[in-house]
mmCIF file of the N, C-alpha and C atoms, coordinates in Angstrom:
data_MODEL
# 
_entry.id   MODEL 
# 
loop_
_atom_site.group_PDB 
_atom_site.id 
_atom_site.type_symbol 
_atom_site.label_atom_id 
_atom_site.label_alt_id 
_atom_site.label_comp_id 
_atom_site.label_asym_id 
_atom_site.label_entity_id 
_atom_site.label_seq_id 
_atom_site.pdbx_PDB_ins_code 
_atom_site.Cartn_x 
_atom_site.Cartn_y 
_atom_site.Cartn_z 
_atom_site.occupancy 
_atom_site.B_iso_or_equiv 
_atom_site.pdbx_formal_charge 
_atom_site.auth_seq_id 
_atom_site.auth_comp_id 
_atom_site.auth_asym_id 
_atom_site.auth_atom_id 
_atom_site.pdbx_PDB_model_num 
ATOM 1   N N  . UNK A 1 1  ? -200.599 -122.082 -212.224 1.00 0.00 ? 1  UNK A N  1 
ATOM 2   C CA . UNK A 1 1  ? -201.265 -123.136 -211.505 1.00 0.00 ? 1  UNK A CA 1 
ATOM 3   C C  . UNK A 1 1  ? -200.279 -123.760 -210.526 1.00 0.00 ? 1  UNK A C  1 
ATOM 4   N N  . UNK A 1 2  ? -201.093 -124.555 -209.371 1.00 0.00 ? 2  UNK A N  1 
ATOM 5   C CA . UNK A 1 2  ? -199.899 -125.291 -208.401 1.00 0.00 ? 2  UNK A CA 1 
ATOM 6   C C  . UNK A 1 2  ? -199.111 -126.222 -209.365 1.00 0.00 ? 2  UNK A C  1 
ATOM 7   N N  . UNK A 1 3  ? -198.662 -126.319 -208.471 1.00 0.00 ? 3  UNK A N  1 
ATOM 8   C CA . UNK A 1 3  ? -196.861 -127.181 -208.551 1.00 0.00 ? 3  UNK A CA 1 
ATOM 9   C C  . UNK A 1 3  ? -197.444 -128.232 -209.637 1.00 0.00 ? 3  UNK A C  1 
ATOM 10  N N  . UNK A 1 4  ? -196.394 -129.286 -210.504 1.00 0.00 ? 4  UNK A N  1 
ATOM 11  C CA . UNK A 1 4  ? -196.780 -129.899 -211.419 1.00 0.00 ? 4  UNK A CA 1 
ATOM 12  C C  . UNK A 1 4  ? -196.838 -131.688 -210.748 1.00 0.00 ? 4  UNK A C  1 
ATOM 13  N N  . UNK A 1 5  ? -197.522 -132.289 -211.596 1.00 0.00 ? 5  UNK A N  1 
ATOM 14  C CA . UNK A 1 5  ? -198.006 -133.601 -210.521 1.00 0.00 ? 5  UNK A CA 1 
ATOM 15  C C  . UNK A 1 5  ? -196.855 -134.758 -211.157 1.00 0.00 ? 5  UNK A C  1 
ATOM 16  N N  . UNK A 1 6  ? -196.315 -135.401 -210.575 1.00 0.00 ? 6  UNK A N  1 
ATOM 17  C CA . UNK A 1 6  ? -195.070 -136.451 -211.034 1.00 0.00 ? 6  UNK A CA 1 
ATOM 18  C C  . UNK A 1 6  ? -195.740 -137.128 -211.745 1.00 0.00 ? 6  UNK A C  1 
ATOM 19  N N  . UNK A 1 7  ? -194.724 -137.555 -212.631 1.00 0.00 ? 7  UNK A N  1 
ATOM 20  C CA . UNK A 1 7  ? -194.538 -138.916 -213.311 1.00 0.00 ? 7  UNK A CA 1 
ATOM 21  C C  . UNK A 1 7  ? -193.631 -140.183 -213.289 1.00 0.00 ? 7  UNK A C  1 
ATOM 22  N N  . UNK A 1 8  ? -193.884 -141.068 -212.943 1.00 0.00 ? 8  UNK A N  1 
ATOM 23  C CA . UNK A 1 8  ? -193.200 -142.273 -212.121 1.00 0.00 ? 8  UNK A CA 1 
ATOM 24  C C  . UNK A 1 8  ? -192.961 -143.044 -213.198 1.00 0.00 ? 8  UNK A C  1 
ATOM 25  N N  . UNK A 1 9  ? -191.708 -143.561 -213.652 1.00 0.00 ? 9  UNK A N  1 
ATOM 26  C CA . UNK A 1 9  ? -191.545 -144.770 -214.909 1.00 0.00 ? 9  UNK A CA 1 
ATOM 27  C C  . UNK A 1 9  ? -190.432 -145.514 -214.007 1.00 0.00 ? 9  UNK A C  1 
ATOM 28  N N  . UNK A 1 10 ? -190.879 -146.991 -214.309 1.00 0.00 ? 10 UNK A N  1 
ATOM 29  C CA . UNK A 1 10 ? -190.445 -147.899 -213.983 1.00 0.00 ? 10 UNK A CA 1 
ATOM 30  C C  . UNK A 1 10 ? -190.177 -149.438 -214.494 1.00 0.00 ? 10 UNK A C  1 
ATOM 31  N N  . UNK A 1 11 ? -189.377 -150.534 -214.321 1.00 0.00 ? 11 UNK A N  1 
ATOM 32  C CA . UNK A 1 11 ? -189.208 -151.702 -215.410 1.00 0.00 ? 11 UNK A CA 1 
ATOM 33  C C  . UNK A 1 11 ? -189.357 -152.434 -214.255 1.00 0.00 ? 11 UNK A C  1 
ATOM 34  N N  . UNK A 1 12 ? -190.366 -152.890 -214.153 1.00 0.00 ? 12 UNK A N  1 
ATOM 35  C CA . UNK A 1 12 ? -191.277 -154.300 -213.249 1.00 0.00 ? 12 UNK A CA 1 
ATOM 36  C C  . UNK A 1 12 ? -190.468 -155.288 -213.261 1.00 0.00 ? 12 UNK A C  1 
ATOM 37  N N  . UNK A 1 13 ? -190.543 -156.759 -212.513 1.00 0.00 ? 13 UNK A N  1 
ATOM 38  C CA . UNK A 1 13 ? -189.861 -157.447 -212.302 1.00 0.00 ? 13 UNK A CA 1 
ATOM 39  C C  . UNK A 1 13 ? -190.160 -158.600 -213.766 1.00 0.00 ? 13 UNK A C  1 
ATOM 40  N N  . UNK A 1 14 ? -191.286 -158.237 -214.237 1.00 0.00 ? 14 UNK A N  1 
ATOM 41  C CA . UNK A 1 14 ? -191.214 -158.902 -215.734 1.00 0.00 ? 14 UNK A CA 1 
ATOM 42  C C  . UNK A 1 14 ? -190.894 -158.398 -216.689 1.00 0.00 ? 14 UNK A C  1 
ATOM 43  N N  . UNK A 1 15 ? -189.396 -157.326 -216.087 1.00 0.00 ? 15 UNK A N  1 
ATOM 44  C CA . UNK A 1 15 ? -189.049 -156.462 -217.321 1.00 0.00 ? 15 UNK A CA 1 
ATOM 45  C C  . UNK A 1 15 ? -189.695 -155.364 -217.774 1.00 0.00 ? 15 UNK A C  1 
ATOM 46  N N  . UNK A 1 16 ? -190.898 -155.412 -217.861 1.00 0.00 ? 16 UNK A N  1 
ATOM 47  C CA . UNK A 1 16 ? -191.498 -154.365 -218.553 1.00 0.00 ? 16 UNK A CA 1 
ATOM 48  C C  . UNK A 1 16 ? -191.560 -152.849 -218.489 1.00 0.00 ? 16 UNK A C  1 
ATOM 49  N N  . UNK A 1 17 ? -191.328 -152.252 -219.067 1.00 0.00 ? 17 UNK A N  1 
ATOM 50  C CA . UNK A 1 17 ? -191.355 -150.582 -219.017 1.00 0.00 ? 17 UNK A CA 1 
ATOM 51  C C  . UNK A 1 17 ? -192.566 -149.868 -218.879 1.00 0.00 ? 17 UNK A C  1 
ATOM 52  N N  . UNK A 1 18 ? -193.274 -149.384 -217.670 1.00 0.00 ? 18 UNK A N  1 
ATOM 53  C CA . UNK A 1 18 ? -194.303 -148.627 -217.614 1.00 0.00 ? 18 UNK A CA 1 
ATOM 54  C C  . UNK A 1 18 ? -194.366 -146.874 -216.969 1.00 0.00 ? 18 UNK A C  1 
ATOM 55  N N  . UNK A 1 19 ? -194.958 -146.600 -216.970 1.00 0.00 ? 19 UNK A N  1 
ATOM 56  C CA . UNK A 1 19 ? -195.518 -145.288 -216.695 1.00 0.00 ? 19 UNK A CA 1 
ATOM 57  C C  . UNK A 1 19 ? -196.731 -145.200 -215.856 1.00 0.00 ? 19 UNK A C  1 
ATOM 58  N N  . UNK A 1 20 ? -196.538 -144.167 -214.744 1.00 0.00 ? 20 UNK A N  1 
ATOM 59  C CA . UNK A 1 20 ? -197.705 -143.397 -214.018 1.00 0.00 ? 20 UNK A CA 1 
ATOM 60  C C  . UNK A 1 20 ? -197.545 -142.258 -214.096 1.00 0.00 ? 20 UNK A C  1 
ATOM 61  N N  . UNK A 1 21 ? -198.650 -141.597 -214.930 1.00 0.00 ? 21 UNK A N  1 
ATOM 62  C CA . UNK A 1 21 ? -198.593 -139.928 -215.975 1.00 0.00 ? 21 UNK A CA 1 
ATOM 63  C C  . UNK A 1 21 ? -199.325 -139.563 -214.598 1.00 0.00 ? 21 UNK A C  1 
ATOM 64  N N  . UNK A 1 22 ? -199.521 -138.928 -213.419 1.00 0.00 ? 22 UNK A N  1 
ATOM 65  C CA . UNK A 1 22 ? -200.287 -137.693 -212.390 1.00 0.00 ? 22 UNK A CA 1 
ATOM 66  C C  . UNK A 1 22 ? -200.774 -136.819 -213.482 1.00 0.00 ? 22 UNK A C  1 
ATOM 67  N N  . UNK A 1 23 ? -201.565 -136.582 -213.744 1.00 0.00 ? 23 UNK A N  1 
ATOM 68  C CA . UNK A 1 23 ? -202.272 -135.025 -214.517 1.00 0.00 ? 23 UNK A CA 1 
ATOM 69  C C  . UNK A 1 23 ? -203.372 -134.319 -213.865 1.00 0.00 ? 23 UNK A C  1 
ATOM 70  N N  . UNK A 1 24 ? -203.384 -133.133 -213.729 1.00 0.00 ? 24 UNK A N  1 
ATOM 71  C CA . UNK A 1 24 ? -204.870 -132.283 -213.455 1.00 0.00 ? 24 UNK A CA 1 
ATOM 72  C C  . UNK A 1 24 ? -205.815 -132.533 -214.299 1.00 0.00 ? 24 UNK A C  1 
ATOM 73  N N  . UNK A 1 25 ? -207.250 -132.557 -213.913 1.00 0.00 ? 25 UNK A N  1 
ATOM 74  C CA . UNK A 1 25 ? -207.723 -132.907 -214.669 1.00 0.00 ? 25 UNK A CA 1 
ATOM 75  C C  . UNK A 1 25 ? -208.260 -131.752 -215.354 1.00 0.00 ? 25 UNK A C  1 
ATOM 76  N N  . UNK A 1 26 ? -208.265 -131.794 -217.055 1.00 0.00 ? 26 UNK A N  1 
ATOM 77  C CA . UNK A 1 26 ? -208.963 -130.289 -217.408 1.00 0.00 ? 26 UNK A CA 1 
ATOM 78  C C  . UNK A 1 26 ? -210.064 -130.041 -217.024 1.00 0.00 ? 26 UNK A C  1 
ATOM 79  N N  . UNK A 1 27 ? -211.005 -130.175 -216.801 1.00 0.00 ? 27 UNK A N  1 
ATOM 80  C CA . UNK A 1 27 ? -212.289 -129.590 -216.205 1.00 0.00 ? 27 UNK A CA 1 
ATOM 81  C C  . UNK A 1 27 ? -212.320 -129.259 -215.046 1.00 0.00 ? 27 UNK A C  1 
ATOM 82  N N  . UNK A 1 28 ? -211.884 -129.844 -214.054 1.00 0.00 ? 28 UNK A N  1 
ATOM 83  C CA . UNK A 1 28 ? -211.646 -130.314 -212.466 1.00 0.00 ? 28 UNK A CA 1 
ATOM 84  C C  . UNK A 1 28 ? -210.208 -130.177 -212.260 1.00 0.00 ? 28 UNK A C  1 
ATOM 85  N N  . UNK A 1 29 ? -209.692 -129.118 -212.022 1.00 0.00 ? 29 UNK A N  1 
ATOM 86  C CA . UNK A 1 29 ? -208.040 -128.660 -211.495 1.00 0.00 ? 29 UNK A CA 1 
ATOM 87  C C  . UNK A 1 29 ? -207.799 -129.554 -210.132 1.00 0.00 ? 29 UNK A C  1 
ATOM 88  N N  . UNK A 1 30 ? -208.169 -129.313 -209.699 1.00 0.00 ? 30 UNK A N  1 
ATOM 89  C CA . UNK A 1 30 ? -208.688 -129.556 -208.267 1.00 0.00 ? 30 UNK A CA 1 
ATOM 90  C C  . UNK A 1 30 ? -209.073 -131.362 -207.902 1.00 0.00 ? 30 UNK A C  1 
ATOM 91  N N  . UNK A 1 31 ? -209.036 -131.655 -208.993 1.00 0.00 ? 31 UNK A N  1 
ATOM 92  C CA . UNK A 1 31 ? -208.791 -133.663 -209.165 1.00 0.00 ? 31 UNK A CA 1 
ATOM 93  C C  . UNK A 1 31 ? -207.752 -133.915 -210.064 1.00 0.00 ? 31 UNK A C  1 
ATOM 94  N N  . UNK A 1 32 ? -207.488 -135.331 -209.930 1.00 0.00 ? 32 UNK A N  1 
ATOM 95  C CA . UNK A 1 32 ? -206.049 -135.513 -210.239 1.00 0.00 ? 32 UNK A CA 1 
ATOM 96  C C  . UNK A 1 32 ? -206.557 -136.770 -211.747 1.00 0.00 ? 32 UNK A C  1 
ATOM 97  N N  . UNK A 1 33 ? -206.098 -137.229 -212.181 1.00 0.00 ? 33 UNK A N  1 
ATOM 98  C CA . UNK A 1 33 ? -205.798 -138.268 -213.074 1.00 0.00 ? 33 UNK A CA 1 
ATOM 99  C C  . UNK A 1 33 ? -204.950 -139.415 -213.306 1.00 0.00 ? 33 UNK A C  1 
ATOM 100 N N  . UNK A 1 34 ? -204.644 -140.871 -213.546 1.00 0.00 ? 34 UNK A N  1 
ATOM 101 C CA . UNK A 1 34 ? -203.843 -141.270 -213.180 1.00 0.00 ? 34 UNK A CA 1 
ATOM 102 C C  . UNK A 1 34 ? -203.560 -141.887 -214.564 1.00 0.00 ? 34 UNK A C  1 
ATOM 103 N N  . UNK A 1 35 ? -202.924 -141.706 -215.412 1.00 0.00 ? 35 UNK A N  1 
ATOM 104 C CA . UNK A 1 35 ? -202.881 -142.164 -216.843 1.00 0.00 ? 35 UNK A CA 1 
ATOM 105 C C  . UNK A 1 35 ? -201.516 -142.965 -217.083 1.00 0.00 ? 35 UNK A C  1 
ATOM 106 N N  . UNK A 1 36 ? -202.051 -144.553 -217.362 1.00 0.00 ? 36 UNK A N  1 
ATOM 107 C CA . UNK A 1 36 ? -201.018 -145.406 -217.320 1.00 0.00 ? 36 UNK A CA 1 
ATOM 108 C C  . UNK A 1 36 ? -200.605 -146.074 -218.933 1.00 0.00 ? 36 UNK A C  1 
ATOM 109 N N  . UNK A 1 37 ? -199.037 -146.111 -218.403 1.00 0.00 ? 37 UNK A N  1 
ATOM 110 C CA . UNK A 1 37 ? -198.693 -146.732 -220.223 1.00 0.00 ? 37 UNK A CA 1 
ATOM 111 C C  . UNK A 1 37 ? -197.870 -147.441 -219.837 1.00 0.00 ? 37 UNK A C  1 
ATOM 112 N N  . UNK A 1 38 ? -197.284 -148.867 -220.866 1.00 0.00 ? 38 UNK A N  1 
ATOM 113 C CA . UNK A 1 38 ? -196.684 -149.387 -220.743 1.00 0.00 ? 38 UNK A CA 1 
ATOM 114 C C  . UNK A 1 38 ? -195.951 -149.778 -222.403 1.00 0.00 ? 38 UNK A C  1 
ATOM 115 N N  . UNK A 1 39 ? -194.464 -149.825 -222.211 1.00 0.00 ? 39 UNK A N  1 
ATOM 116 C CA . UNK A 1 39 ? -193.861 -150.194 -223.460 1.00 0.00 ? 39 UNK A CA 1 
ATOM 117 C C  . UNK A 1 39 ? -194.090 -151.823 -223.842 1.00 0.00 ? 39 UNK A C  1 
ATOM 118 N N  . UNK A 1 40 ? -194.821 -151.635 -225.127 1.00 0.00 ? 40 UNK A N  1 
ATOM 119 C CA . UNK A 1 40 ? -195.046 -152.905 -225.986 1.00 0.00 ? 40 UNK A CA 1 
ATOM 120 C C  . UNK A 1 40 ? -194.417 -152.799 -227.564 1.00 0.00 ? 40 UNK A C  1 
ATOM 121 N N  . UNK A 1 41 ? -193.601 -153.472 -227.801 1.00 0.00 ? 41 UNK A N  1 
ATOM 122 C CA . UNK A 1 41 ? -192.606 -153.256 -229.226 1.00 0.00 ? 41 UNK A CA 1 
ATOM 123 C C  . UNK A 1 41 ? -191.756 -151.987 -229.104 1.00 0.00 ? 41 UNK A C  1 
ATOM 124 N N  . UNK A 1 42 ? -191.529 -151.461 -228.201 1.00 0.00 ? 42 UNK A N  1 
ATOM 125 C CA . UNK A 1 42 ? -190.319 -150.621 -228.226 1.00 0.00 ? 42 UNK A CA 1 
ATOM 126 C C  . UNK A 1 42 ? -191.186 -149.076 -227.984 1.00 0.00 ? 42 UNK A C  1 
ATOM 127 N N  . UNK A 1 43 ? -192.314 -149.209 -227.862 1.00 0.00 ? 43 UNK A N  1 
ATOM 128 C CA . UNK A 1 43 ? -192.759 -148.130 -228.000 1.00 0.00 ? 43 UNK A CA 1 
ATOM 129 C C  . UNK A 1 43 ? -193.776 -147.897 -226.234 1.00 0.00 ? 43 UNK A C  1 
ATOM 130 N N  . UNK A 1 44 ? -193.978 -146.790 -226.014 1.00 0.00 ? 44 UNK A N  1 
ATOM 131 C CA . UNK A 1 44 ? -194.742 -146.701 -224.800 1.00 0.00 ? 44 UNK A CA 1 
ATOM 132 C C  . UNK A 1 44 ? -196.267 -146.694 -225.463 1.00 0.00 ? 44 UNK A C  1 
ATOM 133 N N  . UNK A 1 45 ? -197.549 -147.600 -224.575 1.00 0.00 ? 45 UNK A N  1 
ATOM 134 C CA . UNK A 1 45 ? -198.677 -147.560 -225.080 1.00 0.00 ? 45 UNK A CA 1 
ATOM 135 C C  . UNK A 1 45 ? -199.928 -147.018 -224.004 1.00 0.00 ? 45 UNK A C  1 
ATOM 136 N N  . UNK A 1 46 ? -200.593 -146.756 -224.376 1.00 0.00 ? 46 UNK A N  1 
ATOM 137 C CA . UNK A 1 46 ? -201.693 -146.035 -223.376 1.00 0.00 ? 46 UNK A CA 1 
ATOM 138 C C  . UNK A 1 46 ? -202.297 -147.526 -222.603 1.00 0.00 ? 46 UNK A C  1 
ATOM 139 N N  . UNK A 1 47 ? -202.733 -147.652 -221.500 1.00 0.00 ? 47 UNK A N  1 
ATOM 140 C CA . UNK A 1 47 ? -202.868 -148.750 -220.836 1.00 0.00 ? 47 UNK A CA 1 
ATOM 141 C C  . UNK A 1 47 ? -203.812 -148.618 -219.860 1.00 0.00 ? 47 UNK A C  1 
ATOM 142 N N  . UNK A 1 48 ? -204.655 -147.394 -219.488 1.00 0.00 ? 48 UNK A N  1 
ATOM 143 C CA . UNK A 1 48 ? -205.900 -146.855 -219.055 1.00 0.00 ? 48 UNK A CA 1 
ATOM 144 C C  . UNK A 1 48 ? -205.679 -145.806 -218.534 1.00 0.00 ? 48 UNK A C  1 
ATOM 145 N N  . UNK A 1 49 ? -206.717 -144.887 -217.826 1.00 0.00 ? 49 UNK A N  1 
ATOM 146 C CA . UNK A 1 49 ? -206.562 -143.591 -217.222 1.00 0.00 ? 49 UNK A CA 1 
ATOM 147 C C  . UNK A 1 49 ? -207.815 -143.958 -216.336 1.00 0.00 ? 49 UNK A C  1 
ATOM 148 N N  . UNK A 1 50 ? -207.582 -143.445 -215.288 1.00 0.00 ? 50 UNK A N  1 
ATOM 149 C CA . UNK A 1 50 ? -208.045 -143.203 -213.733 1.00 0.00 ? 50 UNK A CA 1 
ATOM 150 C C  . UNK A 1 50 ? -208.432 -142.397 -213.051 1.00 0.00 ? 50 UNK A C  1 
ATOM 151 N N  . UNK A 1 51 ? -209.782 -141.806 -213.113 1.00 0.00 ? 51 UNK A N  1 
ATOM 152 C CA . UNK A 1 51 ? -209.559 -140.020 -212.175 1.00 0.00 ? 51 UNK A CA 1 
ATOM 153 C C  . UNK A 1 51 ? -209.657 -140.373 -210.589 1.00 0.00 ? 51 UNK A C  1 
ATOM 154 N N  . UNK A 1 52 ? -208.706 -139.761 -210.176 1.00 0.00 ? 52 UNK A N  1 
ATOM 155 C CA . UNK A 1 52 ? -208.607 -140.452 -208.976 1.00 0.00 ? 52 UNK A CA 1 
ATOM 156 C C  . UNK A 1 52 ? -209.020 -139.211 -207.622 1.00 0.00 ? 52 UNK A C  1 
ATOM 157 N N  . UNK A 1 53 ? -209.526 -139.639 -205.709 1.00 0.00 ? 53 UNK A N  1 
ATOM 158 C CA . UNK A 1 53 ? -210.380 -138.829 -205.364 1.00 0.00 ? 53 UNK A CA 1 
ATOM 159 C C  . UNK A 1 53 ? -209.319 -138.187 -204.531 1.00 0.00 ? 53 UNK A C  1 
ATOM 160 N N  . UNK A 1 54 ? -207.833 -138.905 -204.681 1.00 0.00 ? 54 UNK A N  1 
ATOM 161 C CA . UNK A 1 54 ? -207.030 -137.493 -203.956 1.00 0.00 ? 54 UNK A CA 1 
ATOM 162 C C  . UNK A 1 54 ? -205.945 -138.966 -204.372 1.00 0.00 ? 54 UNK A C  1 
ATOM 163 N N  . UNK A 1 55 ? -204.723 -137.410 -203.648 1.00 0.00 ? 55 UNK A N  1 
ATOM 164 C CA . UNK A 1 55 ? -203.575 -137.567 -204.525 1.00 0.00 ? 55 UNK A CA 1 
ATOM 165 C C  . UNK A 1 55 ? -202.589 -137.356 -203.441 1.00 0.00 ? 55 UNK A C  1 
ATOM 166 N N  . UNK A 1 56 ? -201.433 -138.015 -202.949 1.00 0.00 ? 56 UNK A N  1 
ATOM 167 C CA . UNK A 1 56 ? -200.778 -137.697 -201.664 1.00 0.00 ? 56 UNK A CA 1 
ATOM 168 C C  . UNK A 1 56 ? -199.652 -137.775 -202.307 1.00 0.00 ? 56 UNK A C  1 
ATOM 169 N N  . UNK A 1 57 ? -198.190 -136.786 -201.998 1.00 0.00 ? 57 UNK A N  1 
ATOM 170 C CA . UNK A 1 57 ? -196.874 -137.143 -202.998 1.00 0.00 ? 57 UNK A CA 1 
ATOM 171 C C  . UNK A 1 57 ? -196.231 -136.676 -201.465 1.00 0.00 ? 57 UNK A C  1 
ATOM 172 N N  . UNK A 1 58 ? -195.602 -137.680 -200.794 1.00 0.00 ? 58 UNK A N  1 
ATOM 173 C CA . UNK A 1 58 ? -194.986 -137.888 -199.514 1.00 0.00 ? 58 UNK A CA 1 
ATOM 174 C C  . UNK A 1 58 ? -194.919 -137.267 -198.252 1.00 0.00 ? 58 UNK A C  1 
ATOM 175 N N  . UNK A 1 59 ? -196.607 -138.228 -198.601 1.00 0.00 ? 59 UNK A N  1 
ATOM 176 C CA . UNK A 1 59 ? -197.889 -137.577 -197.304 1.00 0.00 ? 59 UNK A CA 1 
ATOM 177 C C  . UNK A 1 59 ? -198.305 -135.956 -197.546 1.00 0.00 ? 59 UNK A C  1 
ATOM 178 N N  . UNK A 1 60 ? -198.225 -135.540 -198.392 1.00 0.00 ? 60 UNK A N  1 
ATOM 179 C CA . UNK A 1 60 ? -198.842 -134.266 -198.471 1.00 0.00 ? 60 UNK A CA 1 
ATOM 180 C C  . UNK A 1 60 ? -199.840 -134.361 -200.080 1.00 0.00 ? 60 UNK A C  1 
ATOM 181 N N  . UNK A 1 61 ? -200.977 -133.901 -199.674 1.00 0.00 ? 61 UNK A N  1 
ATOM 182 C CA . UNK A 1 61 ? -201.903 -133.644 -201.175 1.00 0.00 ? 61 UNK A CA 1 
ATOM 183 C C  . UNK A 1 61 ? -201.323 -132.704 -201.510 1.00 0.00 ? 61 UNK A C  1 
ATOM 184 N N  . UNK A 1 62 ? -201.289 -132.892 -203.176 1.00 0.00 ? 62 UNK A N  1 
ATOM 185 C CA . UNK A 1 62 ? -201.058 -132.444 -203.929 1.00 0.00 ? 62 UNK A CA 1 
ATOM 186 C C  . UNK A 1 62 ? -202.145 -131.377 -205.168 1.00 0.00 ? 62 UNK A C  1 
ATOM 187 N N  . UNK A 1 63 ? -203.256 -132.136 -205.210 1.00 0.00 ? 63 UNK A N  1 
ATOM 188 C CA . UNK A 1 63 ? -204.449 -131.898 -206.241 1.00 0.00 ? 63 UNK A CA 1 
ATOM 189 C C  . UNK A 1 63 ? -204.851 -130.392 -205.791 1.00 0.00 ? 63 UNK A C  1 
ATOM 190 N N  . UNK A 1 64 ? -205.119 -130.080 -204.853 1.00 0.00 ? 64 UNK A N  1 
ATOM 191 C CA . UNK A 1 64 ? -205.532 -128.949 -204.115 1.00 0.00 ? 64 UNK A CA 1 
ATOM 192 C C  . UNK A 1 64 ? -204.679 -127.468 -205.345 1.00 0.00 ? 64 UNK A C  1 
ATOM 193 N N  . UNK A 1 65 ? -206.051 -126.730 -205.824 1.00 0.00 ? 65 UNK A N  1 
ATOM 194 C CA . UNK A 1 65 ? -205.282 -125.809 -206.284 1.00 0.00 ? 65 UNK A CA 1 
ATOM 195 C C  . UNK A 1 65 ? -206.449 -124.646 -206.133 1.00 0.00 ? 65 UNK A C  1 
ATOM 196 N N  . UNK A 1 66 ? -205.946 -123.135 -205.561 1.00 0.00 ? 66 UNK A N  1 
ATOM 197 C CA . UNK A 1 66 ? -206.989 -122.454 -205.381 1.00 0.00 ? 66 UNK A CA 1 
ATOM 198 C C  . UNK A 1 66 ? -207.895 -121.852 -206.386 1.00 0.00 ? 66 UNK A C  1 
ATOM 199 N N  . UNK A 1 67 ? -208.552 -121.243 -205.722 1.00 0.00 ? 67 UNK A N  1 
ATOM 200 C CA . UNK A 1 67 ? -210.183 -120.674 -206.920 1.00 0.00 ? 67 UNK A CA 1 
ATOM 201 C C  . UNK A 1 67 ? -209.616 -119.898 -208.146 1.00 0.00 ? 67 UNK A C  1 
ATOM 202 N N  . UNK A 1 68 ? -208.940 -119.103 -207.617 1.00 0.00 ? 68 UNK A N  1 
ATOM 203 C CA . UNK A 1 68 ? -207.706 -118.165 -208.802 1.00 0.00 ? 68 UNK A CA 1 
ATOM 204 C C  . UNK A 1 68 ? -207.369 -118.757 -210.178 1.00 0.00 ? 68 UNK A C  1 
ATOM 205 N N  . UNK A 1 69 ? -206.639 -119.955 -209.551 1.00 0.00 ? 69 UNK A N  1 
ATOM 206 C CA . UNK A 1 69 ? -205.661 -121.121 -210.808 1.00 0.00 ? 69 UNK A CA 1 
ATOM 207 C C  . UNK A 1 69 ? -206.883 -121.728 -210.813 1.00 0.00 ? 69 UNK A C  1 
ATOM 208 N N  . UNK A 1 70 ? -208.280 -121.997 -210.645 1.00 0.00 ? 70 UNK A N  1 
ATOM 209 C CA . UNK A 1 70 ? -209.405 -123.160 -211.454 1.00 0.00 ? 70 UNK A CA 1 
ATOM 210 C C  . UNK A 1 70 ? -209.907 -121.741 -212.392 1.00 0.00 ? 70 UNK A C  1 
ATOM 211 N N  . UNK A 1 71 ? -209.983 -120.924 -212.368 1.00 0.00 ? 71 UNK A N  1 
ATOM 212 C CA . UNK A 1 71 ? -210.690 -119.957 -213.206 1.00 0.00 ? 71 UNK A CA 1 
ATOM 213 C C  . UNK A 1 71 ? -209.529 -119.601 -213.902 1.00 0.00 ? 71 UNK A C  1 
ATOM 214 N N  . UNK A 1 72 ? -208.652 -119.452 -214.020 1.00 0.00 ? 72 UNK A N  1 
ATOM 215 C CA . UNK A 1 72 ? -207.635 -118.737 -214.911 1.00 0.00 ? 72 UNK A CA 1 
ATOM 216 C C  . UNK A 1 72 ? -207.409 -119.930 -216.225 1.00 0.00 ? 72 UNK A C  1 
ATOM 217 N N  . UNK A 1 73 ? -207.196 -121.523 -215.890 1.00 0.00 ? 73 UNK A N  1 
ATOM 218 C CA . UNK A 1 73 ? -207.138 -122.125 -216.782 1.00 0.00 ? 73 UNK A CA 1 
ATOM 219 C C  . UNK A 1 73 ? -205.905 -122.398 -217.253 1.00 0.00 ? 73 UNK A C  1 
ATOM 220 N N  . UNK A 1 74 ? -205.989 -123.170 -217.922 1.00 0.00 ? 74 UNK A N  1 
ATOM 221 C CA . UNK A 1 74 ? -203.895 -123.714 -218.555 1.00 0.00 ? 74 UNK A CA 1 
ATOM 222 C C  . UNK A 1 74 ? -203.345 -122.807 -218.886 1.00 0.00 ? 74 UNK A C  1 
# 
C-alpha cells in the first residue's frame, strides 16, 4: 500500500501530552482518519477519531492510493 500516514505527538502549552494517529481507513484506503489521544495519569488515552475528506502532508495529498492497493488489502 502507499506510503504510511504520520503521527504527530506533542506537549501543548498546558503541558499536556497528545497525539494525532493519520490512519487509512479499513474499508475506504483511499480516506484518511484522524485518531486523537491524549496522556491522562501517565498513560496515553483515546480522545476521539475523525474520518477526515482529505489529507495534505506539506501541500501534497497523501490518502490517494490506487485500485491495486484498495483490492489487495492490509
Amino acid at each position: 500500500m502507499s506510503s504510511e500516514l504520520p503521527t504527530i505527538e506533542f506537549i501543548g502549552a498546558d503541558g499536556v501530552r497528545r497525539e494525532l494517529d493519520f490512519q487509512r481507513s479499513p474499508h475506504a484506503p483511499w480516506r484518511a482518519l484522524l485518531v486523537e489521544r491524549e496522556e491522562t495519569d501517565g498513560e496515553m488515552r483515546h480522545v476521539g477519531t475523525e474520518q477526515l475528506r482529505e489529507l495534505h502532508v506539506d501541500g501534497e495529498p497523501v490518502t490517494a492510493v490506487t485500485l491495486v492497493d484498495g483490492f489487495e488489502g492490509p
